[in-house]
C-alpha positions as protocol buffer text, in pm:
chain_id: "A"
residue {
  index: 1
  type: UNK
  ca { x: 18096 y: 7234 z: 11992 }
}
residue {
  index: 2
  type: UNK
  ca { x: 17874 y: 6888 z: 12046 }
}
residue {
  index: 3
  type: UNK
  ca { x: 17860 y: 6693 z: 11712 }
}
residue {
  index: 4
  type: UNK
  ca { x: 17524 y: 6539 z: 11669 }
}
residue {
  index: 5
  type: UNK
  ca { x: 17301 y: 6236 z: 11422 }
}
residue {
  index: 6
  type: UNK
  ca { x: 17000 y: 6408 z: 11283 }
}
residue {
  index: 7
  type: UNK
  ca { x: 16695 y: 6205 z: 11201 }
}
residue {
  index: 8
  type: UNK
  ca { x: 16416 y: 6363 z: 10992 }
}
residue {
  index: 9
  type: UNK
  ca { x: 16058 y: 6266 z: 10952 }
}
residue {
  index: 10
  type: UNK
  ca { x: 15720 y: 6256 z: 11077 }
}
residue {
  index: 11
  type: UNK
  ca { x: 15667 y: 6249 z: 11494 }
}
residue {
  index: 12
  type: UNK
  ca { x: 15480 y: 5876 z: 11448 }
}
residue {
  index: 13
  type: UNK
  ca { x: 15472 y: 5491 z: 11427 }
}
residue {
  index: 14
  type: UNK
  ca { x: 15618 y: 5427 z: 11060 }
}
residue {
  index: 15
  type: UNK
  ca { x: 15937 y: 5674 z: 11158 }
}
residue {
  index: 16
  type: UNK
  ca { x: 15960 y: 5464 z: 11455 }
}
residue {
  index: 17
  type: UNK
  ca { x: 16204 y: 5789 z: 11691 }
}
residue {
  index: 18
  type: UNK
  ca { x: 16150 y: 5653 z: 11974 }
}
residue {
  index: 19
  type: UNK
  ca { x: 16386 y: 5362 z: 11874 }
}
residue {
  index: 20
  type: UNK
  ca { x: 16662 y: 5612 z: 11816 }
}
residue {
  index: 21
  type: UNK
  ca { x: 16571 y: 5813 z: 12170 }
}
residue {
  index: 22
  type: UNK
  ca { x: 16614 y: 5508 z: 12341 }
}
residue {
  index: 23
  type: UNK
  ca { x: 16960 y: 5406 z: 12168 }
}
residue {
  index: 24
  type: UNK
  ca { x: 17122 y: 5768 z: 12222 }
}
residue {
  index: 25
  type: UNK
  ca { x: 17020 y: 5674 z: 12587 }
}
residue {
  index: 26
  type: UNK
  ca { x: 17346 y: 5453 z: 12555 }
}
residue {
  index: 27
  type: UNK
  ca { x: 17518 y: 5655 z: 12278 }
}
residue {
  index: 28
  type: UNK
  ca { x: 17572 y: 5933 z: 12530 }
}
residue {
  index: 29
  type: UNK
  ca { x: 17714 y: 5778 z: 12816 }
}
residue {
  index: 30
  type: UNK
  ca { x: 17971 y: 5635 z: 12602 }
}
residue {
  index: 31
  type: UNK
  ca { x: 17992 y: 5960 z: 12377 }
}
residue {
  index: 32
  type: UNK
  ca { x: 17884 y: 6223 z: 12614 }
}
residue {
  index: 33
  type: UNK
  ca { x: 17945 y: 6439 z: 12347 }
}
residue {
  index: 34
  type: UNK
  ca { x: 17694 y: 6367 z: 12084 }
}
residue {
  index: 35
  type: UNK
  ca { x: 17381 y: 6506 z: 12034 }
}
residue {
  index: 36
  type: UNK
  ca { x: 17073 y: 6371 z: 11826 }
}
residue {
  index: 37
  type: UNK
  ca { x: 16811 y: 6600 z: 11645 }
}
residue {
  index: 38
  type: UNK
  ca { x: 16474 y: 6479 z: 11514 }
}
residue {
  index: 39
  type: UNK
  ca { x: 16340 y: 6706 z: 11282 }
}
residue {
  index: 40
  type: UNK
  ca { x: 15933 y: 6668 z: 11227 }
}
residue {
  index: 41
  type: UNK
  ca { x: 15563 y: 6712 z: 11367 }
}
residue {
  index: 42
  type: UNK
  ca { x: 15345 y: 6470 z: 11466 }
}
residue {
  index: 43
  type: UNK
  ca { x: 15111 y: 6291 z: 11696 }
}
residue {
  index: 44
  type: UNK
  ca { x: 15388 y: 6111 z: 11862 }
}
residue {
  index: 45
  type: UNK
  ca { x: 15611 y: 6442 z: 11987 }
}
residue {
  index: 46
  type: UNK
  ca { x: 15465 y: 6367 z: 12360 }
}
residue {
  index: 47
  type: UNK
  ca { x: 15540 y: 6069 z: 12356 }
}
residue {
  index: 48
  type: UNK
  ca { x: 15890 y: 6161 z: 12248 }
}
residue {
  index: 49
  type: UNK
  ca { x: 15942 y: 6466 z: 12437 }
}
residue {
  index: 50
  type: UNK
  ca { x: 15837 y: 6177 z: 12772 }
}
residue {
  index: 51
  type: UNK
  ca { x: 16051 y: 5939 z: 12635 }
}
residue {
  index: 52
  type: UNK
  ca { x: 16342 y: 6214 z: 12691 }
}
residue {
  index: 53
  type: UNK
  ca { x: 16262 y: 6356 z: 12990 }
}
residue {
  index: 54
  type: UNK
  ca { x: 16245 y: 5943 z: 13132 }
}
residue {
  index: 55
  type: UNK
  ca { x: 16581 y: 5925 z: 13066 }
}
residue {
  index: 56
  type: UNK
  ca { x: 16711 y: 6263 z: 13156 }
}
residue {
  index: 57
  type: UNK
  ca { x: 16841 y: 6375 z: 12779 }
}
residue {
  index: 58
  type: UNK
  ca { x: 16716 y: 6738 z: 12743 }
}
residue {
  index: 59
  type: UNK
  ca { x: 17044 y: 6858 z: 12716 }
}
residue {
  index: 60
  type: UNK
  ca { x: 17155 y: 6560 z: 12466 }
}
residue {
  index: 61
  type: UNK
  ca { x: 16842 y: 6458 z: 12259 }
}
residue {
  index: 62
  type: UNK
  ca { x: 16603 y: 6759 z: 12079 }
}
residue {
  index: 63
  type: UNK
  ca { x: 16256 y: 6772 z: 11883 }
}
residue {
  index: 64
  type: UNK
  ca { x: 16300 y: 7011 z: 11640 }
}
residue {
  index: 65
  type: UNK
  ca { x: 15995 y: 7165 z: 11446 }
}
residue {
  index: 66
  type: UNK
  ca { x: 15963 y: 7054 z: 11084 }
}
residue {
  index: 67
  type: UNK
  ca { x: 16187 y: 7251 z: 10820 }
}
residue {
  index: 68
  type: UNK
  ca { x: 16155 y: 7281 z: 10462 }
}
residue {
  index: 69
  type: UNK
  ca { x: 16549 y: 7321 z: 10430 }
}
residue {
  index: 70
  type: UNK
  ca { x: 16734 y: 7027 z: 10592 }
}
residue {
  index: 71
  type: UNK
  ca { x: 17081 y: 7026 z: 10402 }
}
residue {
  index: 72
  type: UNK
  ca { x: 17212 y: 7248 z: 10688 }
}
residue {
  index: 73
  type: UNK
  ca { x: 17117 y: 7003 z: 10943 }
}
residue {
  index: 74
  type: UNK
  ca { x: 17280 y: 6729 z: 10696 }
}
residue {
  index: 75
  type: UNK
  ca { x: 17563 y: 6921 z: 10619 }
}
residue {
  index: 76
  type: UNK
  ca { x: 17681 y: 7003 z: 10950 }
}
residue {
  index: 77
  type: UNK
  ca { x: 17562 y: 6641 z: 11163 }
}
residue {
  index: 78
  type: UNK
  ca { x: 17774 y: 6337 z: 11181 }
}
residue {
  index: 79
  type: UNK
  ca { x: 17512 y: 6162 z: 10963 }
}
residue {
  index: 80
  type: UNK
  ca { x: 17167 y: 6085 z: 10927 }
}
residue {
  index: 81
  type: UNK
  ca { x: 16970 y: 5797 z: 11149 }
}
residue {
  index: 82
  type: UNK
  ca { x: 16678 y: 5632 z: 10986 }
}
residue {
  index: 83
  type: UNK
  ca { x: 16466 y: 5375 z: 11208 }
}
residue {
  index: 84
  type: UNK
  ca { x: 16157 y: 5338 z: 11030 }
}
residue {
  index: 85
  type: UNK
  ca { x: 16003 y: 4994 z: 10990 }
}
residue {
  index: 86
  type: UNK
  ca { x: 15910 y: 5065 z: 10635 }
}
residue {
  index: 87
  type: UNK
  ca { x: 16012 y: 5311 z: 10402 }
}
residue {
  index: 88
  type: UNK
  ca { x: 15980 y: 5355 z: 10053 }
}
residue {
  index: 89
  type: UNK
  ca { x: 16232 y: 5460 z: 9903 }
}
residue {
  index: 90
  type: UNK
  ca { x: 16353 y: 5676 z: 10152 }
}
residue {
  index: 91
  type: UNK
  ca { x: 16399 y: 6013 z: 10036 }
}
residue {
  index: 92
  type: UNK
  ca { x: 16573 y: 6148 z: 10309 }
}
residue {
  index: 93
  type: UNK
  ca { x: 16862 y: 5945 z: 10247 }
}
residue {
  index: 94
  type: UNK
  ca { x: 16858 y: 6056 z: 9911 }
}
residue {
  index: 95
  type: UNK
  ca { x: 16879 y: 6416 z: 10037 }
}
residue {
  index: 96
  type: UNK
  ca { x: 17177 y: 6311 z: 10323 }
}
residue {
  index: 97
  type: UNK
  ca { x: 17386 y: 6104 z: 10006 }
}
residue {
  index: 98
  type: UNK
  ca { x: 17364 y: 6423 z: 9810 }
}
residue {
  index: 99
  type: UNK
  ca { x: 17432 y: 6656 z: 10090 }
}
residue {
  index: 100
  type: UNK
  ca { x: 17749 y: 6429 z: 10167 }
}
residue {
  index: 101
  type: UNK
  ca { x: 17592 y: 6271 z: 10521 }
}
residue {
  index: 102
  type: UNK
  ca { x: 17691 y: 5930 z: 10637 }
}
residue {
  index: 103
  type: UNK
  ca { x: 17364 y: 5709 z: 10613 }
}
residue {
  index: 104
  type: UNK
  ca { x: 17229 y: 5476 z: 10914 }
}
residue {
  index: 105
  type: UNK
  ca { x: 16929 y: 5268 z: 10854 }
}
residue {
  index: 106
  type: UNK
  ca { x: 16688 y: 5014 z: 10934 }
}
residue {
  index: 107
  type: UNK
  ca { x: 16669 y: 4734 z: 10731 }
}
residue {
  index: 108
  type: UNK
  ca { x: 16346 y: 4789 z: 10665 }
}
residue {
  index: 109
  type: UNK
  ca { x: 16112 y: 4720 z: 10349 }
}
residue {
  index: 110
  type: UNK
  ca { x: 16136 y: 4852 z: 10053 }
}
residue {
  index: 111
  type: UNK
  ca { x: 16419 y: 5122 z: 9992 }
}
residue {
  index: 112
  type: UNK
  ca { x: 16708 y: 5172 z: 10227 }
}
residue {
  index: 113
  type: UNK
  ca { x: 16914 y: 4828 z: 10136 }
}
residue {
  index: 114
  type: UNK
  ca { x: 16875 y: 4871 z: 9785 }
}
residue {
  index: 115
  type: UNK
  ca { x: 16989 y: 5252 z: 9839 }
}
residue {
  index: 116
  type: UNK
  ca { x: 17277 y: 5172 z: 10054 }
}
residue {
  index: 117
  type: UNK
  ca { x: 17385 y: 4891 z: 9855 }
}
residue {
  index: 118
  type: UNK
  ca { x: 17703 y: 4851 z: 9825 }
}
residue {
  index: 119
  type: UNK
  ca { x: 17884 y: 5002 z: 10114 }
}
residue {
  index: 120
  type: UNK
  ca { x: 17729 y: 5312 z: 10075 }
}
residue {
  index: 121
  type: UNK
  ca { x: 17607 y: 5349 z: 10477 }
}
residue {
  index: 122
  type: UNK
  ca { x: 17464 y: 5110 z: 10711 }
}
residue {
  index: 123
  type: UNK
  ca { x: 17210 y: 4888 z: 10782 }
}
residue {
  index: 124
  type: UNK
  ca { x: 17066 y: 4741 z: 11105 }
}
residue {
  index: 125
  type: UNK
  ca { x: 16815 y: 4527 z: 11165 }
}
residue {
  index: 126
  type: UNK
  ca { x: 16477 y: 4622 z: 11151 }
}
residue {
  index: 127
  type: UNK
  ca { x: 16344 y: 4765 z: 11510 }
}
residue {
  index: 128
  type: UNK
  ca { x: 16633 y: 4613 z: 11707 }
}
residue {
  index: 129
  type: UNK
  ca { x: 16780 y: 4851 z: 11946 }
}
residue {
  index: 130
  type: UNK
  ca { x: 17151 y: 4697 z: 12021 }
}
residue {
  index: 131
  type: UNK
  ca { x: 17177 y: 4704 z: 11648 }
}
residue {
  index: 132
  type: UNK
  ca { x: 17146 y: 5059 z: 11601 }
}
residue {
  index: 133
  type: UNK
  ca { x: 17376 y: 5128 z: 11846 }
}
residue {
  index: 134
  type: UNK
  ca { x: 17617 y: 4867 z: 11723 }
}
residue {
  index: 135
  type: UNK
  ca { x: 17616 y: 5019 z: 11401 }
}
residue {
  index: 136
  type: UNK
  ca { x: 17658 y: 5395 z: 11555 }
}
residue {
  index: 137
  type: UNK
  ca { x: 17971 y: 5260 z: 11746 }
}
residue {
  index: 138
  type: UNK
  ca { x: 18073 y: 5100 z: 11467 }
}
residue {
  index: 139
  type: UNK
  ca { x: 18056 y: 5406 z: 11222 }
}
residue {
  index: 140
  type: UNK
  ca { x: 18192 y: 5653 z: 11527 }
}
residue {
  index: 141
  type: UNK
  ca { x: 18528 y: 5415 z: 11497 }
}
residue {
  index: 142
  type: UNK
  ca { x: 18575 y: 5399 z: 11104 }
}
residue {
  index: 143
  type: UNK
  ca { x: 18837 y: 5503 z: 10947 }
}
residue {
  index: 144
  type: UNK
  ca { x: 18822 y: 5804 z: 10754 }
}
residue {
  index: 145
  type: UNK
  ca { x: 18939 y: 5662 z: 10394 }
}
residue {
  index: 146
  type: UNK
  ca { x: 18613 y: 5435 z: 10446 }
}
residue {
  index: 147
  type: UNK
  ca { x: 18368 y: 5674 z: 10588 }
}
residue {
  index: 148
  type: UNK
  ca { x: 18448 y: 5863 z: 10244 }
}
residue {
  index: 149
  type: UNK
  ca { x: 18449 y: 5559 z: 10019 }
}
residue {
  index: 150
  type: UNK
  ca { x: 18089 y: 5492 z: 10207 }
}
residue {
  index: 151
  type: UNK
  ca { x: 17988 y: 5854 z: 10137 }
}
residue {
  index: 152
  type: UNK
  ca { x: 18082 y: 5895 z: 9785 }
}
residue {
  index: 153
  type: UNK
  ca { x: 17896 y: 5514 z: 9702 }
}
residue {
  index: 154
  type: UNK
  ca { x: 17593 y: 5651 z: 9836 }
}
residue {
  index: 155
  type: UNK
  ca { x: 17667 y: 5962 z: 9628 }
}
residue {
  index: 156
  type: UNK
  ca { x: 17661 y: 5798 z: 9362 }
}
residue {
  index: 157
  type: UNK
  ca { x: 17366 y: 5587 z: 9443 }
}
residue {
  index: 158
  type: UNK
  ca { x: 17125 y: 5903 z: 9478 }
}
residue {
  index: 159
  type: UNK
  ca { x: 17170 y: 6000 z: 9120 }
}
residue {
  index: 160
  type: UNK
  ca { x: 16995 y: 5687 z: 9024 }
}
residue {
  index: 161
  type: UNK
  ca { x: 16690 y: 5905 z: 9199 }
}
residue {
  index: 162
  type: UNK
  ca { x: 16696 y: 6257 z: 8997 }
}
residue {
  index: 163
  type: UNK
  ca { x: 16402 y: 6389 z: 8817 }
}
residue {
  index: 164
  type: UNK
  ca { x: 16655 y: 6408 z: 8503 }
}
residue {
  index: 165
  type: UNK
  ca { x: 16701 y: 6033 z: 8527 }
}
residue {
  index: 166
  type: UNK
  ca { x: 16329 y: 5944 z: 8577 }
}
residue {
  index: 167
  type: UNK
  ca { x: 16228 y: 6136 z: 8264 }
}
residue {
  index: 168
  type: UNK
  ca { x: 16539 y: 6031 z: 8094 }
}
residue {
  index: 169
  type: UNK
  ca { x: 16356 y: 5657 z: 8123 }
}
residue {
  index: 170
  type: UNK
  ca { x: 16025 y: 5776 z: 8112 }
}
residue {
  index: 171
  type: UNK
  ca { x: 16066 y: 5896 z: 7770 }
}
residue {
  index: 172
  type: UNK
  ca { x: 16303 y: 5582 z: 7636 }
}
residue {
  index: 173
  type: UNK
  ca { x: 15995 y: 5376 z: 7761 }
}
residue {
  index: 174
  type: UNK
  ca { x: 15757 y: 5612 z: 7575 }
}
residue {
  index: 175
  type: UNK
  ca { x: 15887 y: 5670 z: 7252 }
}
């Protein structure tokens, strides 16, 4: 019955989880019932399995072992979190837009504010931990009719990425 964020990506310092761990530290005494999922492997997931047990989130914050099929996790979260401190382009916001997932980002280089661009999920500062949360609190209290418009902008924005489209200017370029 909990609704949960999912983040997805590699357990290490470019993804940058531990960001998010620490912010759903907050998120869940205000909104005891959210959840957050990371979805990945890496050299990090002791750190991030400590970072949980330090403050007391096992049954609120879960390491989940890399998937090749995310769209249920998209499909059924609240939206997607991405705190990386660089990115490029971001694929798995390309994967939440399609799968109809409200998008959460660092403003980070190279990708996510040219994806989300305009009004098509948010941004917050680059590694800055009351931003995040801002921006969670601030999405948890839209109103629907924007949390759509939001959703179907970023919709729109990931067919700009399709292998159809690529090729499609690939070959323009070519011939």
């Amino acid at each position: 019955d909990h609704k949960f964020f999912v983040s997805i990506g590699r357990y290490t310092k470019q993804k940058n989880h531990a960001l998010a761990i620490k912010c759903f530290n907050n998120i869940c005494k205000k909104y005891g019932h959210i959840n957050f999922l990371i979805i990945g492997n890496g050299e990090l997931k002791s750190e991030y399995e400590n970072l949980i047990q330090k403050y007391n989130l096992k049954e609120k914050v879960f390491l989940i072992n890399y998937k090749d099929n995310i769209f249920n996790f998209l499909n059924n979260s609240l939206g997607l979190i991405s705190t990386s401190l660089w990115e490029d382009p971001g694929f798995v916001m390309i994967e939440a837009a399609a799968s109809n997932a409200f998008v959460i980002s660092s403003d980070c280089p190279s990708g996510p504010k040219e994806f989300l661009y305009p009004e098509a999920g948010l941004l917050f500062e680059n590694n800055n931990l009351e931003d995040l949360e801002s921006k969670i609190v601030e999405y948890l209290n839209m109103d629907s009719l924007k949390v759509k418009r939001f959703k179907k902008n970023a919709k729109k924005n990931s067919i700009k990425f399709t292998k159809l489209r690529h090729y499609n200017i690939l070959s323009k370029h070519l011939n």
